[in-house]
C-alpha positions as CSV (number, residue, x, y, z in Angstrom):
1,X,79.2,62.4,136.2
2,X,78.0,65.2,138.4
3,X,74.5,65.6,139.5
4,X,73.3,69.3,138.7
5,X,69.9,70.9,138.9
6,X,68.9,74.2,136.9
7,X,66.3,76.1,138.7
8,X,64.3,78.0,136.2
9,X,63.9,76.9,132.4
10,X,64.7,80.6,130.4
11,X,67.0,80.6,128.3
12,X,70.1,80.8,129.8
13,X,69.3,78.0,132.2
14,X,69.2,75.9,128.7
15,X,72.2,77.2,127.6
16,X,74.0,76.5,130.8
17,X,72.0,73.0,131.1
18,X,73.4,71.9,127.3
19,X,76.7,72.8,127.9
20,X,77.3,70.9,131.2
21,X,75.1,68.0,130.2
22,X,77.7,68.1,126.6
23,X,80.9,67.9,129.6
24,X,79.6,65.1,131.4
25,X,77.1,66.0,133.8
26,X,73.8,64.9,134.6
27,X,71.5,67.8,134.9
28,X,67.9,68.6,135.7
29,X,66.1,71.5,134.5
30,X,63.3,72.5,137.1
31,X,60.6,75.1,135.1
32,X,57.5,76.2,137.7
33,X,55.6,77.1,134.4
34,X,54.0,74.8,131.9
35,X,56.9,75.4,129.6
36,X,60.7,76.1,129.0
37,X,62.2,79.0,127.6
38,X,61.5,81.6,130.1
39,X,60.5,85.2,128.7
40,X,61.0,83.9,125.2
41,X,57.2,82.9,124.8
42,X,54.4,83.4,122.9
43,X,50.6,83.9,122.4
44,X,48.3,82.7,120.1
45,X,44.2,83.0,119.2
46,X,42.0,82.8,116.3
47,X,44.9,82.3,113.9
48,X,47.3,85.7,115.4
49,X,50.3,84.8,116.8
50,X,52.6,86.9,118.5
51,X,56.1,86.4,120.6
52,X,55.6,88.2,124.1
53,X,59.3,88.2,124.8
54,X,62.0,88.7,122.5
55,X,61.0,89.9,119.0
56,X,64.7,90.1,117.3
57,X,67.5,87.5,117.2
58,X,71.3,88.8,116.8
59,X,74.2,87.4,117.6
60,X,73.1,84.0,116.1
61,X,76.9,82.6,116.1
62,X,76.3,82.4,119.9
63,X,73.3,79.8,119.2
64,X,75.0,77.6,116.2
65,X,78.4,77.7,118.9
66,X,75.5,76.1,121.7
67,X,73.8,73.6,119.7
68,X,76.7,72.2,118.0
69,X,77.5,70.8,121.0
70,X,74.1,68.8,120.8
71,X,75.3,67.8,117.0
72,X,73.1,70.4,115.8
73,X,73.0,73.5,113.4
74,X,70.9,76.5,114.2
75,X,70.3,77.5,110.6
76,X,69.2,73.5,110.4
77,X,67.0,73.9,113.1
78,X,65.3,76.9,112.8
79,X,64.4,79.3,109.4
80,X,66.2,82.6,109.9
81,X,65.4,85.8,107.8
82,X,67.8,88.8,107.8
83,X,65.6,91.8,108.2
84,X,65.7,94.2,105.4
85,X,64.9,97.0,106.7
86,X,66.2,96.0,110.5
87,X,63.8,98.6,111.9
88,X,62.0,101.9,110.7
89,X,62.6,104.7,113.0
90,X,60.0,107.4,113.1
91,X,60.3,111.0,114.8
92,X,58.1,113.5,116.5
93,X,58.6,115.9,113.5
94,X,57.1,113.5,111.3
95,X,60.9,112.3,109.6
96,X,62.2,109.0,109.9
97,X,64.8,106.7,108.7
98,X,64.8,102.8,108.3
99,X,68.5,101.2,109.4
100,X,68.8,98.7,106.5
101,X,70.7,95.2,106.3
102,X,74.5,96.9,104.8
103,X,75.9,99.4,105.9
104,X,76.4,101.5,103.0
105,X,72.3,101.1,102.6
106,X,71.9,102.8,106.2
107,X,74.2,105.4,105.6
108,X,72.3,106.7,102.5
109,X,69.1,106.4,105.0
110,X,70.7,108.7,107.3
111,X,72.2,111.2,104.5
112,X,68.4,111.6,103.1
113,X,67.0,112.1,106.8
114,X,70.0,114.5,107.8
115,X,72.3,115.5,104.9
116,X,76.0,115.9,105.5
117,X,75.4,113.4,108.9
118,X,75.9,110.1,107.8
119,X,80.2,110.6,108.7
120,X,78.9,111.0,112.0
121,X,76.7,107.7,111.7
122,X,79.8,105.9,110.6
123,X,82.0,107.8,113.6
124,X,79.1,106.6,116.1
125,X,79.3,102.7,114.5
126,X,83.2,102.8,114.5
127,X,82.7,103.8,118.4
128,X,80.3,101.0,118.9
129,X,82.7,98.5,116.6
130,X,86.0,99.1,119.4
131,X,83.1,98.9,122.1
132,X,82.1,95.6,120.9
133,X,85.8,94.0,120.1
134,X,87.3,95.3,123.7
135,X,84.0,93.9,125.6
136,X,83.7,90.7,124.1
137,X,87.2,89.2,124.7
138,X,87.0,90.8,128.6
139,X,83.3,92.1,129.6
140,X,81.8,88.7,128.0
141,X,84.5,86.8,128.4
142,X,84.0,85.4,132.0
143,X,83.1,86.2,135.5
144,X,83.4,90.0,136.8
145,X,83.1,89.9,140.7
146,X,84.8,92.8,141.0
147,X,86.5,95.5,139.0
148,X,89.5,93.8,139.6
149,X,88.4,91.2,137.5
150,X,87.5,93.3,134.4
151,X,90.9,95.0,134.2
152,X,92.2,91.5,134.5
153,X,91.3,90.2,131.2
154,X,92.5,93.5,129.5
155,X,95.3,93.8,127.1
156,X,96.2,97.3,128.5
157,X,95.0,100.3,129.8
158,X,93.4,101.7,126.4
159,X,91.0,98.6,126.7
160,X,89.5,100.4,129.6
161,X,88.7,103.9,127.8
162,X,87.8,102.0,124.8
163,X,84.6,100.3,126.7
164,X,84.0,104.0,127.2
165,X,82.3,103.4,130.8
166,X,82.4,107.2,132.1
167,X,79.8,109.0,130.0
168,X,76.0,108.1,129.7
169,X,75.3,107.2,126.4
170,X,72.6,109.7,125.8
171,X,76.2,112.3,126.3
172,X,78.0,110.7,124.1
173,X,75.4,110.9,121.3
174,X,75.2,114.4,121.9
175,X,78.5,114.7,121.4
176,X,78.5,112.8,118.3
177,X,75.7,114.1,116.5
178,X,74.6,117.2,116.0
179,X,70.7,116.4,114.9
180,X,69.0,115.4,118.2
181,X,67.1,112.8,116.2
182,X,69.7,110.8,115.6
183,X,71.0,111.6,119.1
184,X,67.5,110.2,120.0
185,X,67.8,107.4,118.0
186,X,71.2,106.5,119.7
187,X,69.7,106.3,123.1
188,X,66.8,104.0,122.0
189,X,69.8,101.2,122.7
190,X,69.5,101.9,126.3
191,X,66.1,100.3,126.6
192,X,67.5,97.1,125.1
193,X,69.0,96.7,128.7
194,X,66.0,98.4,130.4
195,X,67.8,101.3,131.1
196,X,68.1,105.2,130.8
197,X,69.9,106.5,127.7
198,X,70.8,109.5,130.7
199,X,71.9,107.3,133.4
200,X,73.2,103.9,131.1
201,X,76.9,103.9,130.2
202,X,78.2,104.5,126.8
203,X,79.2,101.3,126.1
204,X,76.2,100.4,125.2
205,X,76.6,102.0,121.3
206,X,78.2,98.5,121.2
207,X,74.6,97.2,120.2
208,X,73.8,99.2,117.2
209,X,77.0,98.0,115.9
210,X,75.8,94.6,117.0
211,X,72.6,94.7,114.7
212,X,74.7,96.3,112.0
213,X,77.6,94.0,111.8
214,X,75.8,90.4,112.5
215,X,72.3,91.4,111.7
216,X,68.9,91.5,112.8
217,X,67.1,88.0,112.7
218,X,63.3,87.1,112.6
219,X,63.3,83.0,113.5
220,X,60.2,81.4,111.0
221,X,57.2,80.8,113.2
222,X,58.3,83.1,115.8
223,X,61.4,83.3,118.3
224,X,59.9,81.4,120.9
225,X,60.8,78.2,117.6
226,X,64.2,78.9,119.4
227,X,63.5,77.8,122.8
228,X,61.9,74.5,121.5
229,X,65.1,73.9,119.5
230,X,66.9,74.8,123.0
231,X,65.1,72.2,125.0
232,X,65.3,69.7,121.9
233,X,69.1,70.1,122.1
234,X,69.0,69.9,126.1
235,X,66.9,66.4,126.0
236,X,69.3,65.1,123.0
237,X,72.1,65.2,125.6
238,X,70.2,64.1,128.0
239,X,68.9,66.8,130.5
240,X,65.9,66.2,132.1
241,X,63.2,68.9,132.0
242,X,60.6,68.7,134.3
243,X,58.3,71.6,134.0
244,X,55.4,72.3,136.9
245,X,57.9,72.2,139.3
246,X,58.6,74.7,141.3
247,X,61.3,75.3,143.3
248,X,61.0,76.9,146.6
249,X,64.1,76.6,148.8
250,X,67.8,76.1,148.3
251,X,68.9,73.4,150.3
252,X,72.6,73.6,151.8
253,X,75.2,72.3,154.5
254,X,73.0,71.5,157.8
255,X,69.4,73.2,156.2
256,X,68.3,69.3,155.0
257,X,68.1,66.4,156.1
258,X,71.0,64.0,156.1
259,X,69.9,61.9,153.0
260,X,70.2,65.0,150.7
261,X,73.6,65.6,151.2
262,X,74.7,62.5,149.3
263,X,74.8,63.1,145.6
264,X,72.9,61.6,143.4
265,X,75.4,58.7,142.8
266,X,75.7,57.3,146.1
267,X,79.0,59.4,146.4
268,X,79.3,62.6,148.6
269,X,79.7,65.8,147.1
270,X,82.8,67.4,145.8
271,X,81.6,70.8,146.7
272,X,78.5,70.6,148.9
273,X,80.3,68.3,151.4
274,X,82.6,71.4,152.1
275,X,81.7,74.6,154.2
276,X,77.7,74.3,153.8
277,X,77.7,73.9,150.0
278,X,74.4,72.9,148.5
279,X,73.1,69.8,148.9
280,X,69.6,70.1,146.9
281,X,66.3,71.8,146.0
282,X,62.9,71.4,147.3
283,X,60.1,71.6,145.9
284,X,56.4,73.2,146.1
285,X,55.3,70.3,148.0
286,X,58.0,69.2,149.7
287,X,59.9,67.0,147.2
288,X,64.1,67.3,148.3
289,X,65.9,67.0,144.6
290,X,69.6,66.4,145.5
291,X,72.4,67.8,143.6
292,X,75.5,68.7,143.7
293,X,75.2,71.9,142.0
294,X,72.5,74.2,141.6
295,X,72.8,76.6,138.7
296,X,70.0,79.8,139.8
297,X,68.0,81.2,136.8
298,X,65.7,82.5,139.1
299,X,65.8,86.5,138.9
300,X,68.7,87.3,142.1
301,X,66.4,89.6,143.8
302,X,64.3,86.4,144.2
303,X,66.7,84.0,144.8
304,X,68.0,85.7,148.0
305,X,64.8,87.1,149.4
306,X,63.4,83.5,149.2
307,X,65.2,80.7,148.0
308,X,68.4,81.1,149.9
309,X,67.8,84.5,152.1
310,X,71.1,86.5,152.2
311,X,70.5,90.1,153.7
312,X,73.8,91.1,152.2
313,X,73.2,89.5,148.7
314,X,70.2,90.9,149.0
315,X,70.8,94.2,149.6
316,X,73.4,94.5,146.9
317,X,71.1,93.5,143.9
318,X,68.6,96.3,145.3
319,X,71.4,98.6,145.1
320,X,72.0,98.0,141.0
321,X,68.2,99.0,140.3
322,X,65.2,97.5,138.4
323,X,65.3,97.3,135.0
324,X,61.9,98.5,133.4
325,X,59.2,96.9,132.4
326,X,56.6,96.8,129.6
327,X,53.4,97.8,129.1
328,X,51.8,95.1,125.7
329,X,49.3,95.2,123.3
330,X,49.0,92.4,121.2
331,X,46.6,93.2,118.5
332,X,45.0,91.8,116.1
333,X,44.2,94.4,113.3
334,X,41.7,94.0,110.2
335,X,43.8,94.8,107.4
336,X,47.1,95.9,106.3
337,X,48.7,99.2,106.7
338,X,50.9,100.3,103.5
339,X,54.8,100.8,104.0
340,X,54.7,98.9,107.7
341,X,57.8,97.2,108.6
342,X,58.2,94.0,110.5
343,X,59.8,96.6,113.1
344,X,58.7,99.9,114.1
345,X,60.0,102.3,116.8
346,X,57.9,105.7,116.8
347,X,59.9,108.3,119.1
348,X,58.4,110.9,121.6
349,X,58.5,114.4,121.3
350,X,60.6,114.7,124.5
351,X,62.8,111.9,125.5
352,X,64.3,113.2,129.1
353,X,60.8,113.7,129.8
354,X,60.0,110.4,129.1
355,X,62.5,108.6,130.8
356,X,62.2,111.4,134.0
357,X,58.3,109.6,134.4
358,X,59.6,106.3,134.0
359,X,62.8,106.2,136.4
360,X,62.3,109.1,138.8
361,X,58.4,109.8,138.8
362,X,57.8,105.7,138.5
363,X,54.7,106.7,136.2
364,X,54.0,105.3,132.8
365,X,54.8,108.1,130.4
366,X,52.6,110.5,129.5
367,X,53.9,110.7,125.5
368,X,55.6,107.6,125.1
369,X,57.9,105.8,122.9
370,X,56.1,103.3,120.9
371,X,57.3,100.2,119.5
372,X,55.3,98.0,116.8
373,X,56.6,94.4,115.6
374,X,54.2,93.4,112.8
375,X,55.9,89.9,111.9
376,X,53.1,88.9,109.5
377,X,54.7,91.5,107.4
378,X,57.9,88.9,107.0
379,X,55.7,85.7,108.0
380,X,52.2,86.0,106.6
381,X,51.5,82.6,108.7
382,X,51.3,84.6,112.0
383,X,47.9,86.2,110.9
384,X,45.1,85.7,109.3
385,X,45.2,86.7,105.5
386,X,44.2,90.2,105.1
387,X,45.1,91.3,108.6
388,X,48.3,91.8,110.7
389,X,49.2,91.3,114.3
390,X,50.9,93.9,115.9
391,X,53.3,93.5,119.4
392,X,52.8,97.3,120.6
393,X,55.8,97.6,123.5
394,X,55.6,101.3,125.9
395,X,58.3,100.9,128.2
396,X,56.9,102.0,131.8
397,X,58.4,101.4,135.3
398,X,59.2,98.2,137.3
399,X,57.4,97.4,140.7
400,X,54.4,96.9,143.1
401,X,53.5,100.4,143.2
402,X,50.8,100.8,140.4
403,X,47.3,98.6,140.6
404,X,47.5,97.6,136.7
405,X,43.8,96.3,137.6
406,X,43.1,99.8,137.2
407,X,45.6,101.5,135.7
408,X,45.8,98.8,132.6
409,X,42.3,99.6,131.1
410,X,42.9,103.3,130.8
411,X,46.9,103.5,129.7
412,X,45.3,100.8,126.8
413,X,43.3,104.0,125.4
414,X,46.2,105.9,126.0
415,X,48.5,104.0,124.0
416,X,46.2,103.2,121.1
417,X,45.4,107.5,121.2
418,X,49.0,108.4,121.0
419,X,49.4,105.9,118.1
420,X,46.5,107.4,116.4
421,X,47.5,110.6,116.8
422,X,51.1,109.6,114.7
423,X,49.5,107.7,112.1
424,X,48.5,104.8,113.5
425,X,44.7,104.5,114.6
426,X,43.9,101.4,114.5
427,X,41.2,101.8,116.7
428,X,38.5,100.6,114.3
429,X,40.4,97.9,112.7
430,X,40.8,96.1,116.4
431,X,39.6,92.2,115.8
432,X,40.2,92.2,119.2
433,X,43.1,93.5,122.3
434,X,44.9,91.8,125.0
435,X,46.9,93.5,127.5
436,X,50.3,92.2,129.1
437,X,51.0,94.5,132.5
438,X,54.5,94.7,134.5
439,X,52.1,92.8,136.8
440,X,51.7,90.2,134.4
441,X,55.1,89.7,133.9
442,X,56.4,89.1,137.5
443,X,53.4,86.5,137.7
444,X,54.7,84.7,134.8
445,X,58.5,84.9,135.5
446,X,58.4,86.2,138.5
447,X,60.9,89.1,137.7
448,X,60.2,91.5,140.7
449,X,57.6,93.7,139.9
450,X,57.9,92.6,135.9
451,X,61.3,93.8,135.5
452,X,62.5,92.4,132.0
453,X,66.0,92.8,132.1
454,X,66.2,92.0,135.8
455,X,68.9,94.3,137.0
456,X,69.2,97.7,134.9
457,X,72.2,99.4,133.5
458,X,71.9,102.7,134.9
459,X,74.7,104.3,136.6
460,X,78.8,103.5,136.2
461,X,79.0,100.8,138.3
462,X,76.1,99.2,137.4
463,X,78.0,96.0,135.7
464,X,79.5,95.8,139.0
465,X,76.6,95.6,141.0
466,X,74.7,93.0,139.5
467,X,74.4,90.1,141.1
468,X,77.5,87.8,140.7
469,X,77.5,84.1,138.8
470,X,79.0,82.7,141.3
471,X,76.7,81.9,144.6
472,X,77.5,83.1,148.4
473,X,77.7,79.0,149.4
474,X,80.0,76.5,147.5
475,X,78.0,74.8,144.3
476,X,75.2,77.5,143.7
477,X,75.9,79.5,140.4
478,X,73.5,82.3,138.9
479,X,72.9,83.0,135.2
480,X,69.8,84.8,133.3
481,X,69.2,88.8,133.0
482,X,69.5,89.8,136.8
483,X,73.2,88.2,136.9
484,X,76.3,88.2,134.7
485,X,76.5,89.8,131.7
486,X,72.9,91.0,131.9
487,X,69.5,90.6,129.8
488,X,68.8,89.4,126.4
489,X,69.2,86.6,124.4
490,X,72.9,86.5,123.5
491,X,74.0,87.8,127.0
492,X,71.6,85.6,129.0
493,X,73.1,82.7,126.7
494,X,76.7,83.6,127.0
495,X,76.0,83.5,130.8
496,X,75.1,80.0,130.6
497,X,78.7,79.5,129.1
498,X,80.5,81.3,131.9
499,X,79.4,79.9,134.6
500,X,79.3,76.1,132.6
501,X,83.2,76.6,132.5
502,X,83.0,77.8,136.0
503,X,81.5,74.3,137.2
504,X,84.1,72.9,135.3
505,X,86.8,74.5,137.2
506,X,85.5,74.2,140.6
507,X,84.6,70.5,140.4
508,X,87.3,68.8,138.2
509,X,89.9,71.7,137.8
510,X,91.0,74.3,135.7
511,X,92.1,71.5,132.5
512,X,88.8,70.8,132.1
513,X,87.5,74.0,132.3
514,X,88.8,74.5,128.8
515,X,86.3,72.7,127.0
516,X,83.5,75.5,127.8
517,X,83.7,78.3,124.9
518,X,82.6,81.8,125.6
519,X,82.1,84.2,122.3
């Protein structure tokens, strides 16, 4: 039995915990905050509740694959509702269309918004479909440390063009449709990974076919149910979460003292007894944890700035680009609003504008995007009857640069008059506001300068440039939005599974390595 130590408690640190503690190991989750389960969180007061961090679960295989190794079921565990409609998309010209739970269902949405277009909705999905089945069994499938890697798991060199890597998506929309809405609508997916619809790579239309094919899931009593079933499976096997403990350094070769580089067995370590592996954690305080492994879920930009400095590591995360960030309002609104759905995306008038002042100008945007999640309209238990709470989400930039002391107040008015100005004041129906700032954000997870996604998608060789799940010394391993495969629940998740079968590999060889399943 190996002795392992998680540092952050998001959730693909859980993932990764359950499936090492389900091989064998002994494993110790350390979370800084109060609670487990990372950005997938939630707020509540005076009977509103709202989830702060992920608002929409697909891809649930990848959750019933994790907790079955805990003997559990996810549809056991937790209450899921397919969303019907998925989302309602709105449009500066006052149009819209709602992408429904079948696919026949969306395509007559798309015919009445843009007649004789829904064959190029179904081209666009069919893209998305070879997107997804190409990516899964190589991009998802394990480790990419290099480009070498990639080409590596593919059956040949159509694999490559199918991924469709060369184009941004916001290009390939174009070329697919010929109403800019629903070219607009295409680019939206771009923001799932933080990114710019004009610098992101096309294969990202994977993710509409995503939400098409598997669904879009709301979790009863909010998503952040999930990370309590998480940490429920995690302590069923055994893991140890300690939370209000924060890690501060990551202890390796000749860095500690000579008691920490036995593990935690009285035996010495298989990998951190060889060429300065790690040998530990300590703690805010002082506390040395010994381990044998250390699995990082700490975003990589922190990680090698401060708990293991590496210029080089350092200076390649910087080189793959922040994600963005958010700018939140969770509301709590007097009333109910006729024809509202539990998902709401209204679009600005100008899109390159928008995405210009977020990436280039590092502004919050002027006429911005706006997305509503109103689950009291699925789950009248999150607010008060009578009334709704509504998640209001502007995507804005990442970083240190902006005093949201200041700033925070007067984008707030901003937001709520753009809404009003689309059919949505709610001004006067406010119970009461709170604010969630990028600045916010990095406190809470501390995601450098509150960017969500960690590292963004923007550019060709973005997947390449984010940081690596396996560490620069022997033993360390990275997971969560800022490595390998990226941000989001499903990805952060499958992560967790990579570099589990990693550890396998490493410490008792490539048969055992077998056991950990990837989707």
């Amino acid at each position: 039995m190996t002795g392992t130590v998680v540092v952050g408690g998001g959730v693909g640190a859980l993932a990764a915990a359950i499936r090492l503690a389900a091989a064998g190991h002994a494993v110790t989750v350390l979370e800084r905050n109060p609670t487990v389960g990372g950005k997938l969180a939630g707020f509540e007061r005076d009977g509103f509740s709202f989830e702060t961090g992920p608002s929409l679960l697909t891809l649930p295989a990848v959750f019933e694959d994790l907790l079955s190794l805990a003997g559990m079921s996810l549809h056991e565990a937790c209450e899921l509702v397919r969303l019907d409609p998925a989302c309602d998309h709105r449009f500066a010209d006052g149009s819209g269309f709602r992408t429904r739970s079948t696919l026949e269902a969306t395509l007559a949405e798309v015919e009445a918004l843009a007649p004789g277009r829904s064959g190029q909705w179904r081209a666009f999905h069919d893209r998305g479909r070879r997107v997804w089945d190409v990516s899964a069994r190589t991009f998802l499938a394990g480790p990419m440390e290099s480009p070498a890697a990639l080409i590596g798991r593919m059956g040949s060199p159509a694999d490559l063009w199918a991924i469709d890597p060369l184009p941004p998506l916001a290009r390939r929309a174009a070329a697919t449709f010929d109403d800019a809405r629903l070219g607009q609508w295409a680019g939206r997916y771009a923001t799932y990974a933080g990114s710019s619809p004009y610098r992101a790579p096309a294969t990202l239309a994977c993710i509409p076919y995503v939400e098409q094919a598997f669904g879009s899931w709301y979790v009863r009593g909010g998503l952040q149910t999930l990370a309590d079933v998480l940490a429920r499976a995690a302590t069923s096997l055994g893991v140890r979460l300690r939370t209000g403990a924060e890690v501060t350094r990551i202890l390796h070769g000749t860095s500690t003292p000579s008691r920490a580089r036995t593990g935690p067995h009285g035996r010495r370590d298989r990998i951190a007894g060889r060429r300065g592996g790690v040998v530990g954690v300590e703690l805010a305080g002082g506390e040395l944890v010994p381990a044998e492994v250390v699995v990082s879920d700490a975003d990589a930009h922190h990680l090698y700035a401060d708990l293991l400095p590496r210029r080089r590591r350092l200076a390649r995360v910087r080189r793959a680009g922040r994600s963005s960030s958010g700018f939140v309002l969770l509301a709590a609104v007097d009333g109910t609003t006729p024809g509202l759905a539990h998902h709401t995306v209204s679009f600005s008038a100008d899109y390159r504008r928008e995405f210009a002042e977020i990436f280039d100008a590092r502004v919050p945007p002027t006429d911005p995007t706006i997305y509503v999640c109103a689950s009291s309209v699925t789950d009248g238990a999150q607010a008060p009857a009578g009334s709704e709470n509504w998640f209001v989400l502007v995507n804005v930039p990442s970083g240190d640069h902006l005093d949201w002391e200041r700033v925070g107040p007067v984008y707030r008015d901003r937001v709520l008059e753009v809404m009003a100005g689309r059919g949505w004041d709610v001004r006067d129906r406010l119970r009461w506001c709170e604010t969630i700032t990028p600045a916010d954000i990095a406190r809470r997870s501390r995601a450098v300068g509150g960017a969500i996604y960690g590292s963004s998608s923007n550019g060709r060789r973005s997947a390449f440039l984010r940081a690596a799940n396996r560490g620069p010394v022997p033993g360390l391993y990275l997971v969560g939005g800022s490595a390998h495969p990226g941000g989001g629940l499903p990805l952060v998740a499958t992560g967790g599974a990579i570099v589990a079968a990693m550890v396998e590999a490493d410490l008792v060889g490539p048969a055992a390595a077998r056991g950990g399943r990837t989707p």
